[in-house]
Legacy VTK file of the C-alpha trace (Angstrom):
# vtk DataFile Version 3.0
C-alpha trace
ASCII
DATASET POLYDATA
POINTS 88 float
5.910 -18.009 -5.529
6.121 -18.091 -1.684
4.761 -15.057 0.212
8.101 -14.451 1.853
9.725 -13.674 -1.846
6.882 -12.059 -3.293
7.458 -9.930 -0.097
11.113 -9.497 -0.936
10.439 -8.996 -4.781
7.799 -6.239 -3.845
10.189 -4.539 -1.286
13.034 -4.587 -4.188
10.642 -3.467 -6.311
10.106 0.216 -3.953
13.585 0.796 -3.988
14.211 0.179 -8.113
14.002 3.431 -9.789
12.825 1.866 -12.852
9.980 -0.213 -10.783
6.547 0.250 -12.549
5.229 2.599 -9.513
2.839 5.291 -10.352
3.609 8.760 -8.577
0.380 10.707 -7.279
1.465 13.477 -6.798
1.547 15.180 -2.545
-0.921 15.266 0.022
-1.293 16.766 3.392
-1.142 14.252 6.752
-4.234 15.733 8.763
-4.471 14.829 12.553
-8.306 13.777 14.425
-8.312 12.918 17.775
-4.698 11.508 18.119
-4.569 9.437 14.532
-2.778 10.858 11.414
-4.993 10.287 8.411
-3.684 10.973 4.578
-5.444 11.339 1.530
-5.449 9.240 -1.204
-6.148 11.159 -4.924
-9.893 10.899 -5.477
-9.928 9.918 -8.785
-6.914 7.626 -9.109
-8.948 5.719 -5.388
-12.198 5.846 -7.286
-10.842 4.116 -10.398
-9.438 1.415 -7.948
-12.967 0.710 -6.037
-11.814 2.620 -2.973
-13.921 4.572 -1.217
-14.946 5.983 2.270
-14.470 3.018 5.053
-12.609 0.528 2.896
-10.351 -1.520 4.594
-7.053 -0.723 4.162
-3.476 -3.305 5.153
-0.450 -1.048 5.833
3.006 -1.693 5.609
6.621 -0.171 6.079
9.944 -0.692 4.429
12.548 0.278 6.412
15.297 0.018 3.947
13.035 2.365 1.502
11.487 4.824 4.660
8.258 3.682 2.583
4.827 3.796 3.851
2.829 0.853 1.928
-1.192 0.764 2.060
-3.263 -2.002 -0.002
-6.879 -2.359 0.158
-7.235 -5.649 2.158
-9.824 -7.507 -0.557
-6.420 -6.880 -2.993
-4.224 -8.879 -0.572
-6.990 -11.208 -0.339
-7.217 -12.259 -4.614
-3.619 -11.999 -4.777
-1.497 -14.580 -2.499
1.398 -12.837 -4.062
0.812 -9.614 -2.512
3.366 -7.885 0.074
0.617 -8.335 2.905
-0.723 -11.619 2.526
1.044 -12.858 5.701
-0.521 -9.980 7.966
-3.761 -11.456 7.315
-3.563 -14.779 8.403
LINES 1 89
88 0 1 2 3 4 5 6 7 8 9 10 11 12 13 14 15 16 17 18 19 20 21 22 23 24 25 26 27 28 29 30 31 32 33 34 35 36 37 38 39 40 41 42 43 44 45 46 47 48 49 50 51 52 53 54 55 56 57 58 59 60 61 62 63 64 65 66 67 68 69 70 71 72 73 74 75 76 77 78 79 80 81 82 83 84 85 86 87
């Protein structure tokens, strides 16, 4: 699959009620020294081998008003991912 329709697929995917995405439940946007930082659940983060300083990729979908954020070594194993583009 190219990266330009897994992009697509993953986009459709955000806006598809019935797409397999998890809710997490709300968090609070906190603001240090002009950037907004948000927090992801500790233990749902910790079961997914994030932790402090991990390098996140970010995306948005415009058509969803979506916010997207992927640990980069993710994109990196799958060339399927939303994000592989931004790293190249």
């Amino acid at each position: 699959m190219s990266q330009s329709s897994a992009r697509r697929r993953a986009l459709r995917e955000l806006s598809d009620p019935d797409a397999p995405i998890t809710p997490l439940g709300t968090c609070s946007v906190q603001n240090q020294n002009g950037s907004l930082y948000s927090l992801l659940p500790q233990t749902q983060a910790v079961a997914d081998g994030i932790e402090g300083g991990t390098e996140m990729v970010l995306g948005y979908d415009a058509e969803t008003n979506t916010y997207l954020a992927s640990p980069k070594w993710a994109v990196v194993e799958n060339e399927d991912h939303w994000a592989s583009d931004s790293l190249r």
